[in-house]
N, C-alpha and C positions, 0 to 999 in steps of 0.2 A: 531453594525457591519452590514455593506450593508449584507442580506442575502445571493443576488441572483450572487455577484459577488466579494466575498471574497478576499482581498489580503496576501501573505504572510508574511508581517507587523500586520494586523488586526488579523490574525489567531494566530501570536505570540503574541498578544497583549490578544486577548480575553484569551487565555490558563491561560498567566501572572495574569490576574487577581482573586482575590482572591475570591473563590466560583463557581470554573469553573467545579469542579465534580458536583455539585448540580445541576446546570445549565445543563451540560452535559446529567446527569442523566434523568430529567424533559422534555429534547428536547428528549432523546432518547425514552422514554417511549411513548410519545406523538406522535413521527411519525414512533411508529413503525405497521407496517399491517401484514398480516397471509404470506404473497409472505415472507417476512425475512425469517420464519421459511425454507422456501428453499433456499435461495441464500443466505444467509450468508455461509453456511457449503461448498456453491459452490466458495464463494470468500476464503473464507480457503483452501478450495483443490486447488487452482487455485495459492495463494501466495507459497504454498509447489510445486506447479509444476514449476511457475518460479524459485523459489529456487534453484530445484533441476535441471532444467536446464543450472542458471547461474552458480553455482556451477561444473558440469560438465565442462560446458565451461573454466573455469576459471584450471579445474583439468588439463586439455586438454590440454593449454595452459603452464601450467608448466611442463609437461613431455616433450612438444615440446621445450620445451628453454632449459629443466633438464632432456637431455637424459638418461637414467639409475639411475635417482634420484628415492628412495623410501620415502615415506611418514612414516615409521616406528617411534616408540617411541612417548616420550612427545611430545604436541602439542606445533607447533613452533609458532611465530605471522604470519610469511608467511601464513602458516595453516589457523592460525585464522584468518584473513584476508580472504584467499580465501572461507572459509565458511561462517563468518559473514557479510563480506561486502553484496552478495546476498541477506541476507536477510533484508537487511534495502531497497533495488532496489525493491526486489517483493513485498513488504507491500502494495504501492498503486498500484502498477499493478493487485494486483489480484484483491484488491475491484474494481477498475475502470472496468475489467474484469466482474466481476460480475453484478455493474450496466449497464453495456452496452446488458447483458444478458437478464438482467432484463429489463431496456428498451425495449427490442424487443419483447415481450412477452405484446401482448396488455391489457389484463386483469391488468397484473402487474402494467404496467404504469398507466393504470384507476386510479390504486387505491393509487397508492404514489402522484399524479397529484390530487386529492383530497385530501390528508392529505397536500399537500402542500398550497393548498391554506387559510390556518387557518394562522392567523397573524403569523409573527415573524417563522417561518420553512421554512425550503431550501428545494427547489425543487430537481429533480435529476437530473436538469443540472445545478444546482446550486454545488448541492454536486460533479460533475464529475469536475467542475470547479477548486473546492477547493481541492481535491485528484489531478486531473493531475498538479495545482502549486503545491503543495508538492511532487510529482515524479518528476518535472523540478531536484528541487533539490537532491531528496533521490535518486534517478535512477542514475545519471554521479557519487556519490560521492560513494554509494553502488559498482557500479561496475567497478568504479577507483579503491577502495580498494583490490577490487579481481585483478585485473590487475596486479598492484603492489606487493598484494602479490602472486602471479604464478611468476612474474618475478624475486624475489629475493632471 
């Protein structure tokens, strides 16, 4: 797989192949530096805040089309819909979020900008490449879903 310039063909292709957690595991270990220990927990808090913003939005949105509608009782698929869909949208926005963070942050960058250069490992504009084509897709379908379900 091209490292530095992943397609969403190659990314489904690498996953499909068999021994992709090993593999997974091996990369991750390998480039991982002490800056994770920070920005990961900030790319987590970061997917829960887009969550909970698109999820709002999307709340919003059906009280305005479902004037005097209550969300009471079992969970409807509108429901689930409006909750679920978000959170497959916020998955790479918050990491992308987070490496852009991290990016800016010169220490950080020093030191992923040298784990990157050991063969075969993506750099972080490698990795920002391969998260924003997977929010091309997760992002319109995630919050088509919530759309859809506010409207119905």
């Amino acid at each position: 797989m091209d490292q530095e310039n992943p397609s969403l063909k190659e990314i489904a292709k690498e996953v499909a192949t068999p021994g992709y957690l090993d593999r997974a595991r091996v990369r991750s270990r390998a480039s991982k530096t002490t800056w994770d220990l920070l920005f990961m927990p900030i790319g987590y808090a970061m997917i829960g805040a887009y969550w909970y913003a698109f999820s709002a939005a999307a709340l919003w949105l059906h009280h305005v089309t479902h004037a005097g509608a209550t969300l009471d009782g079992k969970m409807s698929l509108a429901q689930g819909l409006m909750l679920l869909g978000p959170a497959f949208a916020a998955m790479p926005l918050g990491f992308v979020s987070s490496n852009v963070l991290q990016w800016l942050l010169p220490a950080a960058r020093r030191a992923h900008e040298a784990k990157s250069q050991e063969p075969g490992w993506v750099s972080i504009r490698g990795a920002q490449r391969g998260l924003l084509r997977i929010a091309l897709l997760l992002v319109p379908l995630g919050l088509g879903a919530a759309v859809i379900g506010a409207v119905i």
